[in-house]
N, C-alpha and C positions, 0 to 999 in steps of 0.2 A: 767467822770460823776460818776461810781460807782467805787470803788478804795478797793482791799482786800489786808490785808498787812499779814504775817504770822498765818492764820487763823487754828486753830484747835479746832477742837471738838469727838466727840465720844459718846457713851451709857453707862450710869450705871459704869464711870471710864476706860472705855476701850478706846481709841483712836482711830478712822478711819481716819481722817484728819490730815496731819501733814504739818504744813510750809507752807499753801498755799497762796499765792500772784497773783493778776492778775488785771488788770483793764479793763474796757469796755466805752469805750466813747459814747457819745450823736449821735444817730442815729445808732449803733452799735446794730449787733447780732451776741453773742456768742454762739458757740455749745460745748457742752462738749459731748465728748464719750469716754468709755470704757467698760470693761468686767464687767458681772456681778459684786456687791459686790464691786465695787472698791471703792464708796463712793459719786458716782455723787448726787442719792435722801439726803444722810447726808448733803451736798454741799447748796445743794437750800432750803435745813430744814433751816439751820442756816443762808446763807443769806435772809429769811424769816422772821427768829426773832423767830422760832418752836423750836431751842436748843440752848442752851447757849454754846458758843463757847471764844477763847483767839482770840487775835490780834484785828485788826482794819476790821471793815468794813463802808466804810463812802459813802454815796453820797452826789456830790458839796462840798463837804470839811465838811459835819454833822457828827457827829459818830449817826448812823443807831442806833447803841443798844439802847443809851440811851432815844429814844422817847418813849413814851407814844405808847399803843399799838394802839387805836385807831390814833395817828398821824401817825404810822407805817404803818399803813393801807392804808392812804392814797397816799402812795408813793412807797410802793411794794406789786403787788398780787402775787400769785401762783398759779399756774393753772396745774393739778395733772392730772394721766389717768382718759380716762373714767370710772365713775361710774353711776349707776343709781339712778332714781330722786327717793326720800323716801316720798315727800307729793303733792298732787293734787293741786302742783300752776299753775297758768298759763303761761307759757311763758314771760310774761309782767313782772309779779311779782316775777318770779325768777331772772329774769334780776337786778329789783330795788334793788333785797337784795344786787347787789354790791354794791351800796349805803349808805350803815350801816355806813359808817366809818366816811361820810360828814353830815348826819342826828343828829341832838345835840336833839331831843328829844324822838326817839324810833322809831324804825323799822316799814316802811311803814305804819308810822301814819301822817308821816309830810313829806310830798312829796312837795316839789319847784317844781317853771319852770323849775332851773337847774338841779333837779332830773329829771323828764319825758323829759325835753331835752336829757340828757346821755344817758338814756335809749334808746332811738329811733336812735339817730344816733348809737348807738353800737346796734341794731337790725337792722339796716340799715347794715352798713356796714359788719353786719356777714348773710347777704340775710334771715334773720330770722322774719323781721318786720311784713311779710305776717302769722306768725304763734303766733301772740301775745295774740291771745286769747286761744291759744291751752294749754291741761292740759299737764302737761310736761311727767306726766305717760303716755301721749297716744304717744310720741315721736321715731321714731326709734334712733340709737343708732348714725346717725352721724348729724341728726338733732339735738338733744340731746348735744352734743358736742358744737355746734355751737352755741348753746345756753347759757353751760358755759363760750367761749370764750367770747359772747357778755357781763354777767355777768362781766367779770373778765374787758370788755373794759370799761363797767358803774362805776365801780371805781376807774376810773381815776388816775392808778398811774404814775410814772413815770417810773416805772420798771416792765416788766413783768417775773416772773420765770417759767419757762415749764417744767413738768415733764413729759417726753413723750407724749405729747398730742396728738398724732396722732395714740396710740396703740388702734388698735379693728378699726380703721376704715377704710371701703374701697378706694380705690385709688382716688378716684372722693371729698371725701371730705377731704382726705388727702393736697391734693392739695388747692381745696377750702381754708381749716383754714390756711395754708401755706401764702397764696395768702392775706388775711386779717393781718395777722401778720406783713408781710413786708407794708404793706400801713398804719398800725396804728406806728410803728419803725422809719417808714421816718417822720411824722412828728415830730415838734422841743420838744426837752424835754425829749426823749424817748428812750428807750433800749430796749433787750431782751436778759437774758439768761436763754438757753434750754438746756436739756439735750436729746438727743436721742439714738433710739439702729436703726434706718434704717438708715445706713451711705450715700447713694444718696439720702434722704431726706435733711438731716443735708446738706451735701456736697453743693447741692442745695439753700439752706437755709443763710447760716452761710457768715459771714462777715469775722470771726476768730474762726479759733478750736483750743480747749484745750484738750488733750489726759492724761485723768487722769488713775493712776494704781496703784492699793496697796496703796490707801489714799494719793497719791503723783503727782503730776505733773508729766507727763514724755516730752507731748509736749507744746509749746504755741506760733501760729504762726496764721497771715494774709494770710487768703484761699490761694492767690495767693502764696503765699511762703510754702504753708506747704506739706511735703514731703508726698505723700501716702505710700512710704514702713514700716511706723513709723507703718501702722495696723497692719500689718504683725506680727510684734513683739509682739505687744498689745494685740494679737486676738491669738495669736501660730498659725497660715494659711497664707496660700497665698491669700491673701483677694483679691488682685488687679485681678489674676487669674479666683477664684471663678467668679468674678462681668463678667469678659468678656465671661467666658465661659458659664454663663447665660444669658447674653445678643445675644448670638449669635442665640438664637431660635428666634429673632427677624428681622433677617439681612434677 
């Protein structure tokens, strides 16, 4: 479904991304992790259409670059850490702005059935619909979240990109947005690729992980197949260690 062929890009002529290749099939979720700085947010910038990048990147056999940005819109969001709401919408209305991209004459002036449909079911299905009249400053912070993910479901892409979406949030909606993602993925049409830094999140999560380092692929492997010692290396620790020997306050 979404196919990247020797992709690079970088800042101001510098390079961060070098060579990189990977595909993600329909129904598929990919996790990408690595160390700080490796270049995962550059990753999802560019498969965004946010930097101008070399190689291919295509979905269903399209070249991605060359749309228009509103059609771009339509077919990939990005969905970024928490940050806070800056204007007094209400729930509802922040939700329709993911709508911008399908709207041909201006922002929440020309709302369809199919708009306030989108909306409601993506406030449905993110347990958010009960808070639609709510001003979105008066939100806590994994409310708030749930609210962007609904956002990002009302614009109906085909692709969703996650940029840690679960940092700043406590365990309970951690899970929650987790639990929405694979139910909007499984239907037909659909993707996800995430980047995270909680690896039993990801691990949890991911269909296939990509272990990126130094702007480069180190790993690319189906969950089932893919080696946890590869952290180790990636992380300089004993990762597999750490996790058991924290887990064991549990036991």
């Amino acid at each position: 479904m979404l196919r990247i062929e020797h992709l690079s890009c970088g800042y101001g002529g510098t390079p961060i991304l070098q060579d990189i290749s990977f595909h993600v099939k329909e129904g598929e979720k990919l996790c990408i992790l690595g160390p700080n700085g490796c270049g995962k947010t550059t990753l999802l910038r560019a498969l965004a259409g946010l930097l101008p990048s070399g190689g291919k990147i295509e979905l269903t056999g399209s070249d991605l670059s060359a749309l228009p940005v509103r059609k771009r819109a339509q077919k990939v969001a990005l969905m970024s850490q928490f940050s806070p709401a800056a204007f007094d919408y209400t729930v509802y209305e922040t939700v329709m702005l993911g709508r911008y991209a399908h709207q041909a004459k201006g922002l929440l002036t020309n709302e369809s059935p199919a708009d306030r449909q989108a909306v409601e079911d993506s406030l449905r299905l993110t347990g958010t619909w009960d808070l639609r009249e709510h001003l979105v400053t008066r939100l806590s912070g994994g409310q708030l979240q749930r609210v962007f993910l609904a956002r990002t479901f009302a614009q109906e892409p085909q692709i969703i990109l996650l940029d840690e979406p679960t940092n700043h949030l406590d365990l309970r909606y951690q899970v929650e947005l987790i639990e929405s993602l694979k139910t909007w993925s499984a239907l037909q049409g659909r993707c996800v690729v995430g980047v995270f830094h909680d690896m039993n999140l990801a691990l949890s999560f991911a269909d296939t992980i990509l272990l990126l380092n130094q702007g480069q692929i180190q790993s690319y492997s189906k969950l089932e197949d893919f080696d946890l010692s590869l952290l180790d290396s990636l992380y300089n620790m004993d990762v597999r260690g750490h996790m058991i020997s924290s887990l064991q306050r549990w036991i």
